[in-house]
C-alpha positions as CSV (number, residue, x, y, z in Angstrom):
1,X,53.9,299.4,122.1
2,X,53.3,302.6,124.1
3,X,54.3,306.2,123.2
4,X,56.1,306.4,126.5
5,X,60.0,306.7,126.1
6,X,61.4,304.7,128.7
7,X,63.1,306.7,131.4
8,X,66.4,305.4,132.3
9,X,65.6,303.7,136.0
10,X,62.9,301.9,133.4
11,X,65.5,300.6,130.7
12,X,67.1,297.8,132.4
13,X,68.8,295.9,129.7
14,X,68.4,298.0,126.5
15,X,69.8,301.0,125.7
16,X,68.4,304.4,124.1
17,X,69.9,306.0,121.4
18,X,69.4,309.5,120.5
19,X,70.2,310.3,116.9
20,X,70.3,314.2,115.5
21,X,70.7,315.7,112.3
22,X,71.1,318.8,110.3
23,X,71.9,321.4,112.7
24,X,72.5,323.7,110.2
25,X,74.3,326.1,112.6
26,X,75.1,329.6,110.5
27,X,71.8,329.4,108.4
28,X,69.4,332.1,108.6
29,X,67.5,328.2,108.6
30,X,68.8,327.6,112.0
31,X,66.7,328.3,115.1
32,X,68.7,328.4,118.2
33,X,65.5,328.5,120.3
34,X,64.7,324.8,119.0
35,X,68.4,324.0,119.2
36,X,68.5,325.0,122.7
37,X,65.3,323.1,123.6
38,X,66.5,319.7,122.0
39,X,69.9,319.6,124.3
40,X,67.4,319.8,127.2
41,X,65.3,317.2,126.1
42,X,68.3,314.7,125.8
43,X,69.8,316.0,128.8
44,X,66.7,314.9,130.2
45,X,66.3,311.7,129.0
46,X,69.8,310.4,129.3
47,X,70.4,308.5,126.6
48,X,73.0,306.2,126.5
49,X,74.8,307.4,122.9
50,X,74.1,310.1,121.0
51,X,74.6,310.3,117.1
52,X,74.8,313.5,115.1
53,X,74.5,312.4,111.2
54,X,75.8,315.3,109.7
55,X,75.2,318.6,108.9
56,X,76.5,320.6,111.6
57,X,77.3,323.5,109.7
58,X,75.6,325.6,106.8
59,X,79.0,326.2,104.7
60,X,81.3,324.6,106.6
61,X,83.1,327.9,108.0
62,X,85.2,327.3,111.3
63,X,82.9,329.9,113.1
64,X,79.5,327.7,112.0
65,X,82.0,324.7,113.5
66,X,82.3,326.7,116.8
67,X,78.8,327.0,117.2
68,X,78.2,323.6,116.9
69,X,80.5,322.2,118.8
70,X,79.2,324.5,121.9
71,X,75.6,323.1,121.1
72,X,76.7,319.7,121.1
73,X,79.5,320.1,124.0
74,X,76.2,321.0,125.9
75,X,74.7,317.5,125.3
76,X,76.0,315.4,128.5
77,X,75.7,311.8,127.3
78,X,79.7,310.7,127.5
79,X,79.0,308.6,124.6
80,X,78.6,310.8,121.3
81,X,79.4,310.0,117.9
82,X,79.7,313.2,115.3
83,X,79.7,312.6,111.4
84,X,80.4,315.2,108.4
85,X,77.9,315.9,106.4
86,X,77.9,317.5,102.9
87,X,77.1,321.5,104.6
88,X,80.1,320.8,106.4
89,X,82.1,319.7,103.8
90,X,82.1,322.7,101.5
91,X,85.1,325.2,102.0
92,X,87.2,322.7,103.3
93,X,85.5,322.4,106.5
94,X,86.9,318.7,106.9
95,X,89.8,320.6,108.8
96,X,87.6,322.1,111.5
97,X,85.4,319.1,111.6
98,X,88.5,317.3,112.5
99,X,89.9,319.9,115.0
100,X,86.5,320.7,116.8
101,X,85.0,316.6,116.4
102,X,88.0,314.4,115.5
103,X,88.2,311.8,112.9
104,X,85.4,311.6,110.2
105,X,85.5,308.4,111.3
106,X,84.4,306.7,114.2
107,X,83.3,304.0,116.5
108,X,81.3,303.0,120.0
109,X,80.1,300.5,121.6
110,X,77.5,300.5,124.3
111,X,76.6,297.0,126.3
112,X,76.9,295.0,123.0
113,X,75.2,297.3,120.8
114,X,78.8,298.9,118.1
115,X,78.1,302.0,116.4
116,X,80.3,302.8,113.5
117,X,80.3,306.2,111.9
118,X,81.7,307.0,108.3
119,X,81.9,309.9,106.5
120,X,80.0,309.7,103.4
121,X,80.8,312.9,101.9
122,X,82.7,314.7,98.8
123,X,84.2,317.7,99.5
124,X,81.8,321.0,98.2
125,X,79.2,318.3,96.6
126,X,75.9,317.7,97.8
127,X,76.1,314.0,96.7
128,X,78.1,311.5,98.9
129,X,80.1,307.6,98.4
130,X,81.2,305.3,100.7
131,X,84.2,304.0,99.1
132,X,85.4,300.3,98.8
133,X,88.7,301.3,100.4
134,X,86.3,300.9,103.5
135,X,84.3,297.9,103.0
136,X,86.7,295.8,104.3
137,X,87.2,298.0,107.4
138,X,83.5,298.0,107.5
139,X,83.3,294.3,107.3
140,X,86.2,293.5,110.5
141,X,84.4,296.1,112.7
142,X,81.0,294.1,112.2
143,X,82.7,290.6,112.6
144,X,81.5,289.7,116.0
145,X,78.2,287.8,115.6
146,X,76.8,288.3,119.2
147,X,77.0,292.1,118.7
148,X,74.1,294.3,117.6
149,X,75.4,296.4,114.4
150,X,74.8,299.9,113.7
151,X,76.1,301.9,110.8
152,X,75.9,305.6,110.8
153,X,76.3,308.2,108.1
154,X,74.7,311.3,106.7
155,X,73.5,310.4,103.1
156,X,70.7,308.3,102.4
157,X,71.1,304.4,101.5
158,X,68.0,303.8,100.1
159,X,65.6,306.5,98.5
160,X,63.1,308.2,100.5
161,X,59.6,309.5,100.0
162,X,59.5,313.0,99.3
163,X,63.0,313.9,98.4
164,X,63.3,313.5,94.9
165,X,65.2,311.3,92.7
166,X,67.5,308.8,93.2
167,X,70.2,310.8,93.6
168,X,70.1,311.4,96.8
169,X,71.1,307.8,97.8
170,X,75.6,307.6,97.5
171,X,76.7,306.2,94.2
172,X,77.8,303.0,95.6
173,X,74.4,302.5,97.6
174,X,74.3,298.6,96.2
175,X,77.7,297.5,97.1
176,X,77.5,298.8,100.1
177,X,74.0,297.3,101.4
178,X,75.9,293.7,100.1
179,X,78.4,294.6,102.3
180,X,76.1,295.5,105.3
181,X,73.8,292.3,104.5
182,X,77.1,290.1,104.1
183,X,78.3,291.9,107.7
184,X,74.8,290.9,109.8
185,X,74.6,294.8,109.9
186,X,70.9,295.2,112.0
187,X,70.4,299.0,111.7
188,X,71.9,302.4,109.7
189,X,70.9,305.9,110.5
190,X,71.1,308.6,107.9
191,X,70.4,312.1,107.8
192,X,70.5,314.5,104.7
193,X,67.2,315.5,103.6
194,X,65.2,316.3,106.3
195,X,62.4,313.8,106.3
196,X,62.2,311.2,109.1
197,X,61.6,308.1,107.9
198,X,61.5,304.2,108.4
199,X,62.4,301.2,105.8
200,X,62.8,297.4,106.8
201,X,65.0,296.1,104.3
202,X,65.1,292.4,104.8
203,X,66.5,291.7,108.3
204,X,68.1,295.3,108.1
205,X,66.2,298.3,109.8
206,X,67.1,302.0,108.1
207,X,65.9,305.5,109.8
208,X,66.3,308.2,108.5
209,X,66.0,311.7,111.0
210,X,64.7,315.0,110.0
211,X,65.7,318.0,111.2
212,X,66.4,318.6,114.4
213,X,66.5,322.5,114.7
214,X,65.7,324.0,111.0
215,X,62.7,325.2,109.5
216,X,64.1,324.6,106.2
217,X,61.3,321.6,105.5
218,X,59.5,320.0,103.3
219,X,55.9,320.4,103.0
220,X,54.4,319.9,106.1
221,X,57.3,317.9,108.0
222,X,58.2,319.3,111.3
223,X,61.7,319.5,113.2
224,X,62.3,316.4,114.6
225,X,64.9,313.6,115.9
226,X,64.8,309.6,116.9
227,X,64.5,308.0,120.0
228,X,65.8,304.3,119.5
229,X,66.0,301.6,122.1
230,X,68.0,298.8,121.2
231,X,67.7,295.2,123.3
232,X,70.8,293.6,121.9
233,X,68.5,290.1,121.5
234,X,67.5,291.9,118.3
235,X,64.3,294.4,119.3
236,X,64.5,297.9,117.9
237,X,61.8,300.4,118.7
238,X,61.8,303.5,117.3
239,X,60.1,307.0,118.4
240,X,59.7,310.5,116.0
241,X,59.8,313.5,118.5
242,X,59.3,316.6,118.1
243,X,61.1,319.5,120.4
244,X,58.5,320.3,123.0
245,X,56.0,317.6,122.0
246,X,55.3,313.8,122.6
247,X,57.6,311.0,121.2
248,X,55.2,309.2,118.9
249,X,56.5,305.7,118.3
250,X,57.3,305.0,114.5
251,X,58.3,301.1,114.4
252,X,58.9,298.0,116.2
253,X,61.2,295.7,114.8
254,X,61.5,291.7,116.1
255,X,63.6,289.7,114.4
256,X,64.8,286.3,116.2
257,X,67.0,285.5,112.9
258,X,68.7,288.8,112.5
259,X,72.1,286.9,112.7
260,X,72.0,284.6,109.5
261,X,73.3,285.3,106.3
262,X,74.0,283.1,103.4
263,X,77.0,284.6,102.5
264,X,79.8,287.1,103.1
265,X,80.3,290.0,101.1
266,X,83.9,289.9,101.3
267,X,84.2,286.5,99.0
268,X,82.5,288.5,96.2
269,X,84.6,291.5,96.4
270,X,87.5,288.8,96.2
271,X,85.8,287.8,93.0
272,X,85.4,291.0,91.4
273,X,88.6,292.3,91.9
274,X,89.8,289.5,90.1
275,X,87.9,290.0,87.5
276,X,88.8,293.3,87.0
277,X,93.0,292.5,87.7
């Protein structure tokens, strides 16, 4: 694996994801010069979906919505998928998510790879839930077994080093990784605290993305976003990069049995819901 990002003439069969976070636009955090420098670099490279997990705004006021939506506006990939995140949920700013981005949530799909979005927040908390009123949606979006699955949301799913607690993962973090599992989902991008990282979790790769244009960091962690390049055969490779330096390849994931699963999710669900009827 080189630290090359392929260009787009190089691609060929996979595709390249671009995946932002935490804008912050409105915070004295915020710097518009680094802002303005990442819509190049995408612009650039072409990607051929770009996600945005969250965090667009600081308090969620409508003008902190208006400025992000002309940063992201900017970004010319057709394909973009937008998701709240718990900023942009204080002060009811659900409404102008929804007027500026549409629903809270979403779905693509690019050349077999589907991309669902879903908005883990709770309105002016910090924490975030999925909700089992949406596992099952979850569940029918992911039933197609030749597809490569992506889940995308702004809190974290599983805890990550140098963040604190536990707390920082949503509340129903277990049910929904037997869900995802269940589903044959291969990848979920999450947001939230600002430090890029990169768990395997069984056949199931999760990235977390820094920040993509904030100084508000932790200790010595710089603005950053993901580079991903998906083959839908099952090969994710993943790049950390940094607005105006090199993208420095994080992880390589091959997995020829991505597809099995023992069991589905649903049946247990079924079970429970029983159990508690």
């Amino acid at each position: 694996m080189n630290g090359q990002v392929p260009s787009p003439g190089e691609r060929g069969g996979p595709i390249l994801v671009a995946q932002i976070s935490d804008l912050h636009c409105g915070s004295t955090y915020h710097i518009p010069s680094l802002a303005t420098r990442v819509v190049d670099e995408l612009n650039e490279l072409a990607p051929d979906a770009v996600v945005v997990t969250g965090d667009l705004t600081d308090m969620g006021f409508r003008q902190e919505f208006k400025s992000a939506n002309r940063l992201v506006s900017r970004i010319e990939c057709p394909n973009k998928l937008v998701l709240l995140g718990n900023h942009d949920a204080r002060n009811v700013g659900e409404e102008h998510f929804e007027e500026f981005f549409g629903a809270r949530t979403s779905e693509l799909r690019v050349d077999g790879v589907r991309l669902l979005g879903i908005d883990s927040s709770e309105p002016d908390l910090d924490s975030g839930r999925i909700g089992r009123e949406r596992y099952r949606w979850v569940e029918e979006r992911f039933s197609e077994p030749e597809e490569f699955k992506v889940l995308c949301m702004h809190h974290h799913l599983v805890p990550v080093p140098g963040t604190g607690r536990e707390r920082n993962i949503v509340y129903d973090a277990g049910d929904v990784l037997r869900v995802l599992q269940g589903s044959g989902c291969d990848l979920v991008l999450c947001g939230h605290k600002h430090v890029p990282n990169v768990w395997r979790l069984e056949d199931m790769l999760i990235v977390n993305a820094g920040t993509a244009c904030s100084h508000r960091l932790r200790g010595k962690v710089r603005p950053s976003y993901n580079l991903l390049e998906i083959d839908p055969t099952g090969r994710v490779r993943v790049w950390l990069k940094q607005p105006f330096g090199d993208a420095e390849p994080v992880a390589d994931l091959r997995d020829a049995n991505r597809r099995s699963c023992a069991w589905r999710a649903s049946a247990d669900l079924d079970r429970q819901e029983e159990v508690e009827a």
